[in-house]
N, CA, C, O and CB atoms as a CASP TS submission, in Angstrom:
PFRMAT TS
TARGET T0000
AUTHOR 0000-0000-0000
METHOD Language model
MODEL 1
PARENT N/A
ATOM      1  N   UNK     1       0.848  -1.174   0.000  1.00  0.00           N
ATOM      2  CA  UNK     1       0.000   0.000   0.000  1.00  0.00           C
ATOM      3  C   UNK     1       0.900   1.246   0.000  1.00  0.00           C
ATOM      4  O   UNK     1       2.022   1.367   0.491  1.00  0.00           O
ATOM      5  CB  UNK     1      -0.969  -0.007   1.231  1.00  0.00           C
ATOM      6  N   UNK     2       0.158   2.137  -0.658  1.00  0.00           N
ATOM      7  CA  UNK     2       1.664   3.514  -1.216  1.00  0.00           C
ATOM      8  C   UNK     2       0.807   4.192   0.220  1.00  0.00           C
ATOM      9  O   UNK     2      -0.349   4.207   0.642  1.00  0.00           O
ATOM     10  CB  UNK     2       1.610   4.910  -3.590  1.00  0.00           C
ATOM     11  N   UNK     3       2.366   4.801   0.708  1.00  0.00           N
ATOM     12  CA  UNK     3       2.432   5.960   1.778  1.00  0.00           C
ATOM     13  C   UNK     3       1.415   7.143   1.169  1.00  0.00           C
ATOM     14  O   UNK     3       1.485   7.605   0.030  1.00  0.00           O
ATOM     15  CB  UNK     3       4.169   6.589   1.983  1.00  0.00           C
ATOM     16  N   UNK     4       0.285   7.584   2.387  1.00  0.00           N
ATOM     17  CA  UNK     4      -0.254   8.472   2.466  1.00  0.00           C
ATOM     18  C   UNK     4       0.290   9.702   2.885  1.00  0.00           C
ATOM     19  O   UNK     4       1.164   9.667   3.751  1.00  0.00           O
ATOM     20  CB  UNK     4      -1.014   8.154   2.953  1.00  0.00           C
ATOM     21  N   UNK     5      -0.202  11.167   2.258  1.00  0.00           N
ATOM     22  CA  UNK     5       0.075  11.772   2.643  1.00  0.00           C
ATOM     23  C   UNK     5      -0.474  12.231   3.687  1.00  0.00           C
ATOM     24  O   UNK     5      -1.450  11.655   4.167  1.00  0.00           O
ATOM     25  CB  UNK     5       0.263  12.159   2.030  1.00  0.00           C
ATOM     26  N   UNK     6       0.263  13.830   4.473  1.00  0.00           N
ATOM     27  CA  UNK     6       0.021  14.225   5.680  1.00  0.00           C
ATOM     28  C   UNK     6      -1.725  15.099   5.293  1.00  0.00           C
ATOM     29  O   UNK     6      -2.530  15.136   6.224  1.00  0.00           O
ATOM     30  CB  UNK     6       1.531  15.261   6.296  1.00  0.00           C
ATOM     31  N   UNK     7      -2.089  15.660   4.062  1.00  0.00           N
ATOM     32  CA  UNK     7      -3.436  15.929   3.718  1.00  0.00           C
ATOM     33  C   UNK     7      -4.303  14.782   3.632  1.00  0.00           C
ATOM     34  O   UNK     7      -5.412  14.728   4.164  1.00  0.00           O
ATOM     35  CB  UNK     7      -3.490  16.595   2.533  1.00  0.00           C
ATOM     36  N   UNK     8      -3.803  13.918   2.989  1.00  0.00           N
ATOM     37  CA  UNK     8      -4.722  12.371   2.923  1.00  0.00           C
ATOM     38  C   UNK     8      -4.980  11.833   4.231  1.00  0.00           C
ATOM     39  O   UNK     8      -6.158  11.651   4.539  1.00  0.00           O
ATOM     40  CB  UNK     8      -3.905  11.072   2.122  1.00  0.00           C
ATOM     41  N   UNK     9      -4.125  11.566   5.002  1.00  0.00           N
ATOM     42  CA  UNK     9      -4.575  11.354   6.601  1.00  0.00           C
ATOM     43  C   UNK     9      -5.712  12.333   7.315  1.00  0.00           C
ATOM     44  O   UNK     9      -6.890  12.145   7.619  1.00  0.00           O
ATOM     45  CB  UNK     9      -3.214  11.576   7.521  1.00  0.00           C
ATOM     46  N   UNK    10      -4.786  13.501   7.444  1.00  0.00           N
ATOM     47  CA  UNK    10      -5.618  14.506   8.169  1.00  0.00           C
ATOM     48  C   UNK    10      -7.431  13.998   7.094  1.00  0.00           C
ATOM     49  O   UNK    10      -8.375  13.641   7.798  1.00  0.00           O
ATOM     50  CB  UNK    10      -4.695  16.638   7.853  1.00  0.00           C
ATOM     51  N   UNK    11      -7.633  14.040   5.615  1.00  0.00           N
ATOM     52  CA  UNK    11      -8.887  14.134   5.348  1.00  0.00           C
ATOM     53  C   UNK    11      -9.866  12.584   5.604  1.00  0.00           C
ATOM     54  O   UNK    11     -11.089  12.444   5.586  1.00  0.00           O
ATOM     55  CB  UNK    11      -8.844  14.687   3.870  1.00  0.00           C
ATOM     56  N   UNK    12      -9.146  11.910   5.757  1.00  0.00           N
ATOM     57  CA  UNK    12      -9.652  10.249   6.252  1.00  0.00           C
ATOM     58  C   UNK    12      -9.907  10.111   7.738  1.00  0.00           C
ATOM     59  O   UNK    12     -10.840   9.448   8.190  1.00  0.00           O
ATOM     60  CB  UNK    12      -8.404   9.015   5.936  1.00  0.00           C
ATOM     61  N   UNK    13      -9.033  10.769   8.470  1.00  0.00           N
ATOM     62  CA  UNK    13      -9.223  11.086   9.740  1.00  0.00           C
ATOM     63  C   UNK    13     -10.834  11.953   9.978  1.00  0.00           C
ATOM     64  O   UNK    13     -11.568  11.542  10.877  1.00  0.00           O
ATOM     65  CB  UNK    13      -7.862  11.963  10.131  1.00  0.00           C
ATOM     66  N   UNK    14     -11.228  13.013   9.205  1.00  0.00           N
ATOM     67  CA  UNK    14     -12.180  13.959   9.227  1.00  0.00           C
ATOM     68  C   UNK    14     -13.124  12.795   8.839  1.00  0.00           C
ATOM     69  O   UNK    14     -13.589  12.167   9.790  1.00  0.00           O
ATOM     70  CB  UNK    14     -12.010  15.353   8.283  1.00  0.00           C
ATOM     71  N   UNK    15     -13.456  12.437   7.682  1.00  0.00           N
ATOM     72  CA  UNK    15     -14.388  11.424   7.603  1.00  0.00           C
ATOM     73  C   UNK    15     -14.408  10.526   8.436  1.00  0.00           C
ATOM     74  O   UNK    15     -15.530  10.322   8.899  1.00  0.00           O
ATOM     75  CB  UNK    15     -14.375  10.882   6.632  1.00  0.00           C
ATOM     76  N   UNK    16     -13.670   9.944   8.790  1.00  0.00           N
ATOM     77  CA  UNK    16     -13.868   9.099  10.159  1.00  0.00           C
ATOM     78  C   UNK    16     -14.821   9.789  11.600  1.00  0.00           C
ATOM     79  O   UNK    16     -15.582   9.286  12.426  1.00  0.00           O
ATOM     80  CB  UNK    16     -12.204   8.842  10.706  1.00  0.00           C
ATOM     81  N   UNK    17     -14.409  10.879  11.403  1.00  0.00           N
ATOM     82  CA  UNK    17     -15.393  11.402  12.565  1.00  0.00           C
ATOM     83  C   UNK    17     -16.151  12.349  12.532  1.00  0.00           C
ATOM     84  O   UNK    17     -16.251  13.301  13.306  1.00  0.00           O
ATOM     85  CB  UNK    17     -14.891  11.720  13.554  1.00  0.00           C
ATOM     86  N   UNK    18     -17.023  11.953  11.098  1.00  0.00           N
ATOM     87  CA  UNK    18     -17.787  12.577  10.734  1.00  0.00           C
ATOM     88  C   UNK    18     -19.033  11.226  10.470  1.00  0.00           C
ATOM     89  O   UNK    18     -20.249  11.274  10.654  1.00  0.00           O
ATOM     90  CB  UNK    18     -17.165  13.516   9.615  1.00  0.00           C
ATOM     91  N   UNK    19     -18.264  10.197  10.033  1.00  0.00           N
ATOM     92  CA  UNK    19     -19.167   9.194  10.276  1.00  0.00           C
ATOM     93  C   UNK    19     -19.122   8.543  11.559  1.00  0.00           C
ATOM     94  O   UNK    19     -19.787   7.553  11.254  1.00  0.00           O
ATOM     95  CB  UNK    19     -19.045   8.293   9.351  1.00  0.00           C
ATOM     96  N   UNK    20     -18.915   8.420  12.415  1.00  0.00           N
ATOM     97  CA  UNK    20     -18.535   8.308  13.812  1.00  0.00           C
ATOM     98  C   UNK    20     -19.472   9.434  14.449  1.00  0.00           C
ATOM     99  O   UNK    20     -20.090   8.976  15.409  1.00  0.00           O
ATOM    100  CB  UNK    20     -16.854   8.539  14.073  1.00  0.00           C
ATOM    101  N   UNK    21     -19.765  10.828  14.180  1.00  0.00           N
ATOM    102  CA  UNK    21     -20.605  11.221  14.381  1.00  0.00           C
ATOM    103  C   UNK    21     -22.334  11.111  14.187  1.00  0.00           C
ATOM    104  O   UNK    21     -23.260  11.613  14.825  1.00  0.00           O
ATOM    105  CB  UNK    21     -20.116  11.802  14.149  1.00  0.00           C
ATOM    106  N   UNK    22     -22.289  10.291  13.106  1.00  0.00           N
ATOM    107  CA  UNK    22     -23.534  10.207  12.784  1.00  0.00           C
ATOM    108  C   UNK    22     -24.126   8.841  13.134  1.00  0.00           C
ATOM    109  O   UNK    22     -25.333   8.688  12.951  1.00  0.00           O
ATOM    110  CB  UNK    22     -23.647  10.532  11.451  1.00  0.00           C
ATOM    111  N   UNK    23     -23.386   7.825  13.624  1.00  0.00           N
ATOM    112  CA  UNK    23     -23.371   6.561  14.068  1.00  0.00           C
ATOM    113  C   UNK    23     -24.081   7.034  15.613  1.00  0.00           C
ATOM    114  O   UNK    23     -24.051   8.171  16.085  1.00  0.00           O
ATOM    115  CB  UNK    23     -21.719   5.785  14.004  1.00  0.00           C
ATOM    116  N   UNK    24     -24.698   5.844  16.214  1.00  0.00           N
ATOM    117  CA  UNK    24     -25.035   5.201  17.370  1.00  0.00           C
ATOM    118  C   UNK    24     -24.525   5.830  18.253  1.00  0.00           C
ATOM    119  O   UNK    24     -23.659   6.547  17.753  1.00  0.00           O
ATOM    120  CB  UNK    24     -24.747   3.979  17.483  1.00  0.00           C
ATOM    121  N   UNK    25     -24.604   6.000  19.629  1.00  0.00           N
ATOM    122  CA  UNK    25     -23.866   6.863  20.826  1.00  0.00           C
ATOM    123  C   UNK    25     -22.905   5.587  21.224  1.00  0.00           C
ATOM    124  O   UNK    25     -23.300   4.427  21.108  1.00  0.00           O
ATOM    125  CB  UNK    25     -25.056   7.544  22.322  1.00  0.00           C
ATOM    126  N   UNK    26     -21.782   5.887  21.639  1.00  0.00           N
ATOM    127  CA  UNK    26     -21.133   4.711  22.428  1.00  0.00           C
ATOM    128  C   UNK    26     -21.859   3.870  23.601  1.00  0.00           C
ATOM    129  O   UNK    26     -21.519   2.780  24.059  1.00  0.00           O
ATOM    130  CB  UNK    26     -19.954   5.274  23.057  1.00  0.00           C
ATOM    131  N   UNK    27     -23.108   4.799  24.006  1.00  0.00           N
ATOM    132  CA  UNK    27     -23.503   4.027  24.854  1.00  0.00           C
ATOM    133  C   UNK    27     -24.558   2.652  24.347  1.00  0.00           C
ATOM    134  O   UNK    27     -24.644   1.541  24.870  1.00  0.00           O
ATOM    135  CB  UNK    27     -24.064   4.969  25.768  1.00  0.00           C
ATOM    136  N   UNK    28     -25.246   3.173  23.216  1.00  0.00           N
ATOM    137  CA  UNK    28     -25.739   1.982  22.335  1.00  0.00           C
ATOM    138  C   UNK    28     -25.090   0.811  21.838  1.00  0.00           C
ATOM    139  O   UNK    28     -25.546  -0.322  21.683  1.00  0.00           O
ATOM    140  CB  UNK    28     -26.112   2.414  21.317  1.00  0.00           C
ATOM    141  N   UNK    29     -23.799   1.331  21.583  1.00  0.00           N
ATOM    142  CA  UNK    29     -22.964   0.281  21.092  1.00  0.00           C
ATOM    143  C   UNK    29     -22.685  -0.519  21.964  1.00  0.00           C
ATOM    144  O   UNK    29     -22.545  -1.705  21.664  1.00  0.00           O
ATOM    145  CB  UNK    29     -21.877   0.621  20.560  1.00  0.00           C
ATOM    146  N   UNK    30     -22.548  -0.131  23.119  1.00  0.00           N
ATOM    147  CA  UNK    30     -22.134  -0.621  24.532  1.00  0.00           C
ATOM    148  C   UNK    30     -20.692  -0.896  24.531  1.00  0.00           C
ATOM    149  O   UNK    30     -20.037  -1.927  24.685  1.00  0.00           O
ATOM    150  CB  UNK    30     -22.905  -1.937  24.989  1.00  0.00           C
ATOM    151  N   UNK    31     -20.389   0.349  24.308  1.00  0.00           N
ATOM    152  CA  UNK    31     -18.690   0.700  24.649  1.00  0.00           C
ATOM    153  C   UNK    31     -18.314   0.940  26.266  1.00  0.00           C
ATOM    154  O   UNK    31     -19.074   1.424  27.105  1.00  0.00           O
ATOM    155  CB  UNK    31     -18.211   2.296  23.807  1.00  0.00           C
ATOM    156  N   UNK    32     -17.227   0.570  26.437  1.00  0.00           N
ATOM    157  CA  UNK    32     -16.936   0.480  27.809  1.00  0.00           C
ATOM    158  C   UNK    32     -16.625   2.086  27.850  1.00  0.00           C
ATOM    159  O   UNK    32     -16.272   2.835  26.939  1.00  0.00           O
ATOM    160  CB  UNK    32     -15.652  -0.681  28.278  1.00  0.00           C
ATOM    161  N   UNK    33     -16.857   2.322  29.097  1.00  0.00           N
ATOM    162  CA  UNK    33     -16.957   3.845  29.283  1.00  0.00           C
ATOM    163  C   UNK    33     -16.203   3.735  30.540  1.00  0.00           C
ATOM    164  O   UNK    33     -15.896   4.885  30.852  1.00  0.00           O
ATOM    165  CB  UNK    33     -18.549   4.615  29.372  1.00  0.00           C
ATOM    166  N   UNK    34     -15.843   3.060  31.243  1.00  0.00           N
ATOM    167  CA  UNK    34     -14.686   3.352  32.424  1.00  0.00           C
ATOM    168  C   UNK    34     -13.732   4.731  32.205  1.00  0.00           C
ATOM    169  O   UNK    34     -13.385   5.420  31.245  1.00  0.00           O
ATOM    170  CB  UNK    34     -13.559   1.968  32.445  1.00  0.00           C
ATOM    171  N   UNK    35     -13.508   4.722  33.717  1.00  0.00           N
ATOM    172  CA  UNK    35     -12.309   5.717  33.854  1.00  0.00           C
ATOM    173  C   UNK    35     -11.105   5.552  32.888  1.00  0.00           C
ATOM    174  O   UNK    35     -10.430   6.347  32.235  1.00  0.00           O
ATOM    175  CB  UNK    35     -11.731   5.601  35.268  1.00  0.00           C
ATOM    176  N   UNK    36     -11.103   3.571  33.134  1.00  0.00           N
ATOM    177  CA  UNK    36      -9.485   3.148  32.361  1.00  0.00           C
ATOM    178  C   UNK    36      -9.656   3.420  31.244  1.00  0.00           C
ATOM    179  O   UNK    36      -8.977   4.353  30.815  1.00  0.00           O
ATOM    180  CB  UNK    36      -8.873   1.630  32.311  1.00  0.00           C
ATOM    181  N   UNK    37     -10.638   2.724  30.281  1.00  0.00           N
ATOM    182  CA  UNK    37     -10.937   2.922  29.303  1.00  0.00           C
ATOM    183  C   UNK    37     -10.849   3.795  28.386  1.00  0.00           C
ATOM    184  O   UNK    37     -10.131   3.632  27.400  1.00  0.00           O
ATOM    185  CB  UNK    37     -11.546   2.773  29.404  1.00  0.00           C
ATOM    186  N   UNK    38     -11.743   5.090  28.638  1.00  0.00           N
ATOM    187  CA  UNK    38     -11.638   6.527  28.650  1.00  0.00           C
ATOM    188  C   UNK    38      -9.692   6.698  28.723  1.00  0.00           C
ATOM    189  O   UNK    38      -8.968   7.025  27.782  1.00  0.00           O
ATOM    190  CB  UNK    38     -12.690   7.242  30.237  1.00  0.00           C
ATOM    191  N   UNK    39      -9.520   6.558  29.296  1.00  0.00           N
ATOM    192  CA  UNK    39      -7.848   6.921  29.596  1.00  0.00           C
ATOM    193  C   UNK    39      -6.873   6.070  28.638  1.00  0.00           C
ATOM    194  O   UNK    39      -5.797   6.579  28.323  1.00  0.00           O
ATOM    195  CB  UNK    39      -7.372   6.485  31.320  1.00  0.00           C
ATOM    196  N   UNK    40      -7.195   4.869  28.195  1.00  0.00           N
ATOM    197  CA  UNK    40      -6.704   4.205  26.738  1.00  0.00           C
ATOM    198  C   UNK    40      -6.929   5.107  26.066  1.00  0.00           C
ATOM    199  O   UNK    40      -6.058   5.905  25.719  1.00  0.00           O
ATOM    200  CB  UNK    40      -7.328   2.956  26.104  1.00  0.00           C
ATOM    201  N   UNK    41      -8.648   5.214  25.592  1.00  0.00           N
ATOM    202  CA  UNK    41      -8.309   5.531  24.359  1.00  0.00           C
ATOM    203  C   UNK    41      -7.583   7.462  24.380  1.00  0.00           C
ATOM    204  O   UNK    41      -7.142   8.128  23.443  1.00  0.00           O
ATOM    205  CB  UNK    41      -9.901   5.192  23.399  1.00  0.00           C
ATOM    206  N   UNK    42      -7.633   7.573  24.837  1.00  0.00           N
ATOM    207  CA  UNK    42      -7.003   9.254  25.059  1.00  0.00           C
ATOM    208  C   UNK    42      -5.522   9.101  24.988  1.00  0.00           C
ATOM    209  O   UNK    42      -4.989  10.060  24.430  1.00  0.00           O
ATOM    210  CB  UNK    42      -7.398  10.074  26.731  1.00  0.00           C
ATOM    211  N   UNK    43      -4.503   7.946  25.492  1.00  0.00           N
ATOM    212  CA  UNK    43      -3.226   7.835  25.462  1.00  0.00           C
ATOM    213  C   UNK    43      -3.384   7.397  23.471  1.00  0.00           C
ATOM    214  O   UNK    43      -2.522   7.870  22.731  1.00  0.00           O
ATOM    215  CB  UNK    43      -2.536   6.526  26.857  1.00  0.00           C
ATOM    216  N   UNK    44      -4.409   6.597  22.921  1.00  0.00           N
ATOM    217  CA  UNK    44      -4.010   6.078  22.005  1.00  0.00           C
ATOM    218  C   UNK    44      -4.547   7.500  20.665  1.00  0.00           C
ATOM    219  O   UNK    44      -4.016   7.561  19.556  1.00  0.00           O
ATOM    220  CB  UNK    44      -4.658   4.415  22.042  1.00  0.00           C
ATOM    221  N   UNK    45      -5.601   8.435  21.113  1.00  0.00           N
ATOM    222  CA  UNK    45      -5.415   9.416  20.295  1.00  0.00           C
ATOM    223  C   UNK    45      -3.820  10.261  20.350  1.00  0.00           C
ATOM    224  O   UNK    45      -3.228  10.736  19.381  1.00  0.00           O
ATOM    225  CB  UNK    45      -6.606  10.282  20.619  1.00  0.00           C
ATOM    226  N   UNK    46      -3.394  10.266  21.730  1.00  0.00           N
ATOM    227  CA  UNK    46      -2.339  11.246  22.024  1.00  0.00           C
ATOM    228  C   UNK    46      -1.392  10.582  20.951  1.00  0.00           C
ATOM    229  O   UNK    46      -0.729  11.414  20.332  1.00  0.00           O
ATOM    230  CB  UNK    46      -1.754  11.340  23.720  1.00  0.00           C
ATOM    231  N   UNK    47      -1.144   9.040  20.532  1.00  0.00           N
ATOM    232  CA  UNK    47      -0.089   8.483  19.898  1.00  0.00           C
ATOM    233  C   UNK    47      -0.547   9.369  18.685  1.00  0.00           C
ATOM    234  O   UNK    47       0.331  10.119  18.258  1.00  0.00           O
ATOM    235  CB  UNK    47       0.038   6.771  19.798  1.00  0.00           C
ATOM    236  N   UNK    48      -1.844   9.420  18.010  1.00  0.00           N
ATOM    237  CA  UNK    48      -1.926   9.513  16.783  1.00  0.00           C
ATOM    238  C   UNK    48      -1.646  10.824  16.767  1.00  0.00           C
ATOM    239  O   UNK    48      -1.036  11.051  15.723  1.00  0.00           O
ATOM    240  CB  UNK    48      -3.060   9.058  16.171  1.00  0.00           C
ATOM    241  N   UNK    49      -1.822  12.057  17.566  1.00  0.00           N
ATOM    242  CA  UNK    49      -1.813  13.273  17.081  1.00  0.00           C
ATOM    243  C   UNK    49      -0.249  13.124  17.478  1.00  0.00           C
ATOM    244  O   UNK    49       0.113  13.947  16.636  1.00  0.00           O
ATOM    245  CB  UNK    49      -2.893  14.489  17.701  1.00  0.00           C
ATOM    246  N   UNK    50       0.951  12.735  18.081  1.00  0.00           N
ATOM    247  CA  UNK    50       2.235  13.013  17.784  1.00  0.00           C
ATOM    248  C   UNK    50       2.488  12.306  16.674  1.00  0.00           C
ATOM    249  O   UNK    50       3.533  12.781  16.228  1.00  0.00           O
ATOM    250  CB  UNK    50       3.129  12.765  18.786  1.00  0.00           C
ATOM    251  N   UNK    51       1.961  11.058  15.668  1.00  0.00           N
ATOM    252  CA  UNK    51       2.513  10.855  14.792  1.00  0.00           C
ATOM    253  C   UNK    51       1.660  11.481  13.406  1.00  0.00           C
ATOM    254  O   UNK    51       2.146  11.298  12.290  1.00  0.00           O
ATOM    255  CB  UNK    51       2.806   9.521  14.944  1.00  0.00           C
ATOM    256  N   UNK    52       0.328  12.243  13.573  1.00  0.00           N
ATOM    257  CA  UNK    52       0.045  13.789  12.810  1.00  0.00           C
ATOM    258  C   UNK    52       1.019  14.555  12.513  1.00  0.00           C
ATOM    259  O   UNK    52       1.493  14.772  11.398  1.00  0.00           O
ATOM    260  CB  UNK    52      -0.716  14.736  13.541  1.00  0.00           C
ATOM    261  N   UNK    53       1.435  15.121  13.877  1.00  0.00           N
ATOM    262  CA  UNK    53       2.786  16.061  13.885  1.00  0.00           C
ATOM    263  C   UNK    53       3.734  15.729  12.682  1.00  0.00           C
ATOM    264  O   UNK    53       4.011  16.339  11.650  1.00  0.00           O
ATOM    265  CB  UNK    53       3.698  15.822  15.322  1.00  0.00           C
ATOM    266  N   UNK    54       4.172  14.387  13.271  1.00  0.00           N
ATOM    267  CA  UNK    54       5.490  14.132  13.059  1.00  0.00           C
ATOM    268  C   UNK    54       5.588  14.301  11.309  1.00  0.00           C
ATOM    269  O   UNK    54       6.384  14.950  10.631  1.00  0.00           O
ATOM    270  CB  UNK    54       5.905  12.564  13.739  1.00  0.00           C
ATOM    271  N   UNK    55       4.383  13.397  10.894  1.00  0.00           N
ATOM    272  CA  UNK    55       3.861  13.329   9.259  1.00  0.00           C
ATOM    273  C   UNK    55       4.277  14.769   8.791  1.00  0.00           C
ATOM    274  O   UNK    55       5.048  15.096   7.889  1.00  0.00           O
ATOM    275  CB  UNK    55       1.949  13.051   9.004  1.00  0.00           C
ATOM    276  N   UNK    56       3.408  15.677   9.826  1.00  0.00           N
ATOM    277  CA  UNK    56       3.583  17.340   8.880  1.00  0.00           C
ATOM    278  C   UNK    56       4.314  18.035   9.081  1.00  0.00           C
ATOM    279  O   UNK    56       4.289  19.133   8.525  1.00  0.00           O
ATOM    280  CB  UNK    56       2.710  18.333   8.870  1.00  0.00           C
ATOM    281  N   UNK    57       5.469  17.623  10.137  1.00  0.00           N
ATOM    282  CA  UNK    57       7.318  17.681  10.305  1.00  0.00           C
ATOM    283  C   UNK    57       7.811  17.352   8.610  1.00  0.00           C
ATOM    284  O   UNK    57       8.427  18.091   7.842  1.00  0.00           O
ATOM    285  CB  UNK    57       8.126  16.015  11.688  1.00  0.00           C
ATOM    286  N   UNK    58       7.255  15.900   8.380  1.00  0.00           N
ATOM    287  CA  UNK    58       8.116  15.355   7.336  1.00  0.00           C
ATOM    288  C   UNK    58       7.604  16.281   6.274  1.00  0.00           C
ATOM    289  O   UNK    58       8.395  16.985   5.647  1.00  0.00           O
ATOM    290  CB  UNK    58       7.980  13.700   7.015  1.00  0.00           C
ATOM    291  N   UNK    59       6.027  16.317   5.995  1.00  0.00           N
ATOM    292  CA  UNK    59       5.659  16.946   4.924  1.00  0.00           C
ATOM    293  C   UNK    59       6.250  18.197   4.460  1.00  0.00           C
ATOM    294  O   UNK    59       6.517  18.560   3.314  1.00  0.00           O
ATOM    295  CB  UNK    59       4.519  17.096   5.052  1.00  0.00           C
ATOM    296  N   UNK    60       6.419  18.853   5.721  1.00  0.00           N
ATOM    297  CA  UNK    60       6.981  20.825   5.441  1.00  0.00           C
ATOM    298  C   UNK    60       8.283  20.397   5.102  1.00  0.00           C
ATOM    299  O   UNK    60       8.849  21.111   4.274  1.00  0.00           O
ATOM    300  CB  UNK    60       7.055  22.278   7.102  1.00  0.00           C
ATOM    301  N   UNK    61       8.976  19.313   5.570  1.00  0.00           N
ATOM    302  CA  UNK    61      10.272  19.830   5.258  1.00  0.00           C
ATOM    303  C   UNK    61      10.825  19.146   3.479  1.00  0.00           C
ATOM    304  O   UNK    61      11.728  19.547   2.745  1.00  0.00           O
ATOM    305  CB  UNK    61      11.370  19.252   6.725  1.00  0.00           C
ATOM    306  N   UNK    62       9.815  17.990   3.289  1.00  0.00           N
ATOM    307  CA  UNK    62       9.561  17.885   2.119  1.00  0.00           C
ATOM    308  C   UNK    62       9.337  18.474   0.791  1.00  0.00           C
ATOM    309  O   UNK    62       9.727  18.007  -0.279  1.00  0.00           O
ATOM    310  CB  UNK    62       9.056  17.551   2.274  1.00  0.00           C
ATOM    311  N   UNK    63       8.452  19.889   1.038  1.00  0.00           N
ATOM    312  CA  UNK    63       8.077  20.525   0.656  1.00  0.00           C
ATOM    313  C   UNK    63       9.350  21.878   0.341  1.00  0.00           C
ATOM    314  O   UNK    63       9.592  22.164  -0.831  1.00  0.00           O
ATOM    315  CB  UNK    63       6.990  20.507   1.376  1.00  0.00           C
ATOM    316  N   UNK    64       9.932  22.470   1.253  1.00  0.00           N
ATOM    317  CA  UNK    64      10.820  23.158   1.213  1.00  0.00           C
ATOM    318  C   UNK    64      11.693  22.690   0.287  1.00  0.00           C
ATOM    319  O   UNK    64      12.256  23.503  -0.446  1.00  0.00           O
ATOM    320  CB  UNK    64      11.236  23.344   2.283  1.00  0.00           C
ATOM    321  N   UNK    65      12.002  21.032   0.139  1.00  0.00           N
ATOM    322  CA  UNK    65      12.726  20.774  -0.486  1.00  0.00           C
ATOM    323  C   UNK    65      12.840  20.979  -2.084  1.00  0.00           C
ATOM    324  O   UNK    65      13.751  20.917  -2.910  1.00  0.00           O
ATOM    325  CB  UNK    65      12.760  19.885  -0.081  1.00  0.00           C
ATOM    326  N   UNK    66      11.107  21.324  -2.106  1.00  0.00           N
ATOM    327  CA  UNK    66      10.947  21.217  -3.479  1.00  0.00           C
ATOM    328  C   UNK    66      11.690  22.612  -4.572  1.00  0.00           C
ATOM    329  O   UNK    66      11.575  22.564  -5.797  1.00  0.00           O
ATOM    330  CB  UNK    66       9.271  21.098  -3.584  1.00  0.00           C
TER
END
């Protein structure tokens, strides 16, 4: 699968929670809603927005290069 870019993420990401918005409440789904839980998934967004960053680290400096 060819490397996405740092716009292609960021816009797959948006659709994702845009349909995620329009879906079921977590509580329908019967998502665990704990303290811990809650606190996963927040460490596992935190991974994704430093490797966001990091993508549009690579992208700008990519770009400069051009």
């Amino acid at each position: 699968m060819p490397a996405m870019t740092a716009e292609a993420i960021t816009a797959r990401l948006r659709e994702l929670a845009r349909l995620s918005a329009a879906g079921p409440s977590p509580m329908q789904r019967g998502v665990d809603m704990s303290a811990a839980a809650i606190a996963a998934r927040l460490r596992e967004l935190s991974d994704v927005s430093a490797l966001c960053a990091k993508l549009e680290a690579i992208g700008a400096a990519a770009r400069r290069r051009r």
